[in-house]
C-alpha positions as CSV (number, residue, x, y, z in Angstrom):
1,X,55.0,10.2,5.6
2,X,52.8,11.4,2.4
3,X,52.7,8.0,1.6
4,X,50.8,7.0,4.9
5,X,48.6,9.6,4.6
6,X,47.7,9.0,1.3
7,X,47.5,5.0,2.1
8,X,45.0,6.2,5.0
9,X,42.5,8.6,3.0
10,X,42.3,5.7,0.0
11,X,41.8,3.6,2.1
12,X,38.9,5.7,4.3
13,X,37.3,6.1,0.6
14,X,37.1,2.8,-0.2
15,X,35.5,2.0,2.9
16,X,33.1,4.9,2.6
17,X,32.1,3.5,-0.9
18,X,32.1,-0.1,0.1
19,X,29.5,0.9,3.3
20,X,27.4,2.8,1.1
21,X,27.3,0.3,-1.4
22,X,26.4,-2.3,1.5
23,X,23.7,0.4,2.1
24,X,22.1,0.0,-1.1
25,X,22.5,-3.5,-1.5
26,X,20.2,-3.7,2.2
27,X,17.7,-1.4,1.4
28,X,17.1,-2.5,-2.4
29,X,13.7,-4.0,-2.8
30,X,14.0,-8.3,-2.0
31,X,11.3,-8.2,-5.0
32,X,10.2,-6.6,-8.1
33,X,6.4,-5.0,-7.6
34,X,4.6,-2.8,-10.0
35,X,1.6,-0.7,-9.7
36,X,-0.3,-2.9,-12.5
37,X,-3.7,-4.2,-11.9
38,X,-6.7,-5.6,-13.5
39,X,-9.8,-4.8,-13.2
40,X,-12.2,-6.1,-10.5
41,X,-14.9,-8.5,-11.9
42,X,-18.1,-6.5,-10.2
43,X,-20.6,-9.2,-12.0
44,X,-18.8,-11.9,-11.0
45,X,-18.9,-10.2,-7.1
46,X,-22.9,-9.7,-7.5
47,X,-23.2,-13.6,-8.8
48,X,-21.7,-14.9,-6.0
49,X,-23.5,-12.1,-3.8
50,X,-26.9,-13.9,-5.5
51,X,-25.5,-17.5,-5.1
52,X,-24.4,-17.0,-1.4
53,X,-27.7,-15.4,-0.5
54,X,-26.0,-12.7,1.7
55,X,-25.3,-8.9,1.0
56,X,-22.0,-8.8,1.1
57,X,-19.4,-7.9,-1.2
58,X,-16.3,-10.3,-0.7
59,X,-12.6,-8.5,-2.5
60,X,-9.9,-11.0,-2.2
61,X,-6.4,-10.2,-2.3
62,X,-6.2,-9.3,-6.1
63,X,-9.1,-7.1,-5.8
64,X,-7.6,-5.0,-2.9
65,X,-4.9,-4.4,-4.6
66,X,-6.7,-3.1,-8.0
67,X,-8.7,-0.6,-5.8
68,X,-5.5,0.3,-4.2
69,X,-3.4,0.8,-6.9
70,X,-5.9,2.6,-8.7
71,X,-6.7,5.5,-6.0
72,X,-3.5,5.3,-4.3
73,X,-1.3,8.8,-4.8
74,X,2.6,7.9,-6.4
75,X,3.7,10.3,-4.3
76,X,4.7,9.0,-1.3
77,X,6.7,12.1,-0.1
78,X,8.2,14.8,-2.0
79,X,11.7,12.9,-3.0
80,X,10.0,9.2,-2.6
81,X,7.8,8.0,-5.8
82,X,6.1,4.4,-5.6
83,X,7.3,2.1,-8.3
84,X,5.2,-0.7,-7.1
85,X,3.4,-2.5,-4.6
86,X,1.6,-5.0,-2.9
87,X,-1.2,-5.1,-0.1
88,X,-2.9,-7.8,2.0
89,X,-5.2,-7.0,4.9
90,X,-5.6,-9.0,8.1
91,X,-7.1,-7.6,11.3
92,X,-8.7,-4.5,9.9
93,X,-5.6,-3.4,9.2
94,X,-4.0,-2.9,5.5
95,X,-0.1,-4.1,5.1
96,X,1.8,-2.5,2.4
97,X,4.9,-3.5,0.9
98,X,6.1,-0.5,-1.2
99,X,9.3,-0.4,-3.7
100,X,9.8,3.1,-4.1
101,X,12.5,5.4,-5.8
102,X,14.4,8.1,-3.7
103,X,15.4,11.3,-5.3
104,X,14.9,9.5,-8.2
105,X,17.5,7.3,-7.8
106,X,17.7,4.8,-5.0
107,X,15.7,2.3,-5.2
108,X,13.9,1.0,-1.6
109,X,11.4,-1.2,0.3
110,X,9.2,0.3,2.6
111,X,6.5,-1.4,4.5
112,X,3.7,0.8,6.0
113,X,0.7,0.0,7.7
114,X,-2.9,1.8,7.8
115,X,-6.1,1.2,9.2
116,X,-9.0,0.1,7.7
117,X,-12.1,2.5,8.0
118,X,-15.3,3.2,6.4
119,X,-16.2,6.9,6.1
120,X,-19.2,6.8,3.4
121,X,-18.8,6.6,0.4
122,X,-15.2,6.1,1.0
123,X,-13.5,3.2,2.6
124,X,-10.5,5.0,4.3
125,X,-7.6,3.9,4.6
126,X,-5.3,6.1,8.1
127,X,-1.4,5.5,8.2
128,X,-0.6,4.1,11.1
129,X,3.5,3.2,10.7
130,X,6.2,3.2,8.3
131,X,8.8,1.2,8.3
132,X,12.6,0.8,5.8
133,X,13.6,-2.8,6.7
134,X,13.6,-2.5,10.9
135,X,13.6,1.2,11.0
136,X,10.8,3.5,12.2
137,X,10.4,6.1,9.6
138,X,7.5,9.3,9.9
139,X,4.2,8.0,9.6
140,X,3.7,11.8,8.4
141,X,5.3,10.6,5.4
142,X,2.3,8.8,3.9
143,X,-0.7,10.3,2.9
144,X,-4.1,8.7,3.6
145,X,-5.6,6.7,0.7
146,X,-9.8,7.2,-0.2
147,X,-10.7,4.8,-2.1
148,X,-14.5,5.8,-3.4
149,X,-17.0,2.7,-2.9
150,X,-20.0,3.7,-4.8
151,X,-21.8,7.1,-5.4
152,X,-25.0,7.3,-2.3
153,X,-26.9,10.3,-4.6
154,X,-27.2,7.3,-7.4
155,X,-27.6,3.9,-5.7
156,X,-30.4,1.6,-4.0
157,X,-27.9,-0.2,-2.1
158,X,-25.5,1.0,0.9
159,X,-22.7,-0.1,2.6
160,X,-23.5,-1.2,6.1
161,X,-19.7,-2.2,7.2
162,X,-16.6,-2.6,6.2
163,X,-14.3,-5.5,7.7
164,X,-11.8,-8.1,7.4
165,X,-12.3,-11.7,7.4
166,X,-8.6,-13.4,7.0
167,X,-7.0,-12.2,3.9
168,X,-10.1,-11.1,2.5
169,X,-12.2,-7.5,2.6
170,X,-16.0,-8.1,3.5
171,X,-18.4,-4.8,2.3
172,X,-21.8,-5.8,3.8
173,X,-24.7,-4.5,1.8
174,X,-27.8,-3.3,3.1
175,X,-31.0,-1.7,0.9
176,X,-31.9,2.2,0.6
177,X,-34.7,2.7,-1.5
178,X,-35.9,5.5,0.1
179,X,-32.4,7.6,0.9
């Protein structure tokens, strides 16, 4: 009879330990990202600003995600850092794919959404949803990202709008010489 009940509770544990193991295995990131970036090329944006002959500033995918990275807080929630990620944008919306670290020790992909909004100087960026694999998470759980355009007390030029055109972020420019 010991024997049975000792069969029963090893075998319980090992299929405690082989679920949460299954756990892991779904929730583990499917890539590795990192929060490197490289600069944005701001001459080569003017240049093709000049060559174009329209005021707008086009950031392609590898620019969003330098801004991005670079304003974006670590701190996803107070037990979730982010290790690394990637953005795109399509419909004035911003999608996120996030591997993050949870209580510093499982490792996770997240995929949040925000919305796209320009608030001067700042081109806002709202949480919308949240997401770990097909379940909901809080949206309460991101913060909103500002990422700062340009200073208005220093500059001749504004920023008239902020949209997207396919994968790419279109900042149209408009002149303020006089505030």
């Amino acid at each position: 009879m010991k024997k049975r009940w000792l069969l029963l509770i090893v075998t319980i544990m090992l299929g405690l330990i082989l679920l949460a193991g299954g756990l892991l295995v779904y929730i583990s990131p499917d890539e590795e990202l990192t929060m490197d970036y490289e600069p944005v090329k701001l001459e080569q944006k003017v240049l093709d600003m000049v060559r174009n002959f329209k005021p707008e500033v086009v950031l392609n995918e590898s620019d969003i995600n330098t801004l991005i990275k670079a304003n974006m807080d670590r701190q996803l929630h107070e037990d979730v850092y982010v290790d690394g990620a990637h953005f795109q944008v399509a419909d004035n919306q911003l999608y996120a794919k996030l591997n993050v670290t949870l209580r510093d020790a499982v490792k996770a992909e997240v995929t949040a959404v925000y919305a796209i909004m320009w608030e001067e100087p700042n081109l806002m960026l709202e949480p919308v949803a949240l997401k770990l694999k097909n379940m909901n998470l809080p949206v309460n759980w991101l913060n909103e990202i500002n990422v700062p355009i340009y200073d208005p007390a220093n500059s001749v030029i504004a920023i008239e709008s902020v949209n997207t055109r396919g994968t790419e972020l279109i900042i149209k420019l408009k002149f303020s010489m006089f505030g």
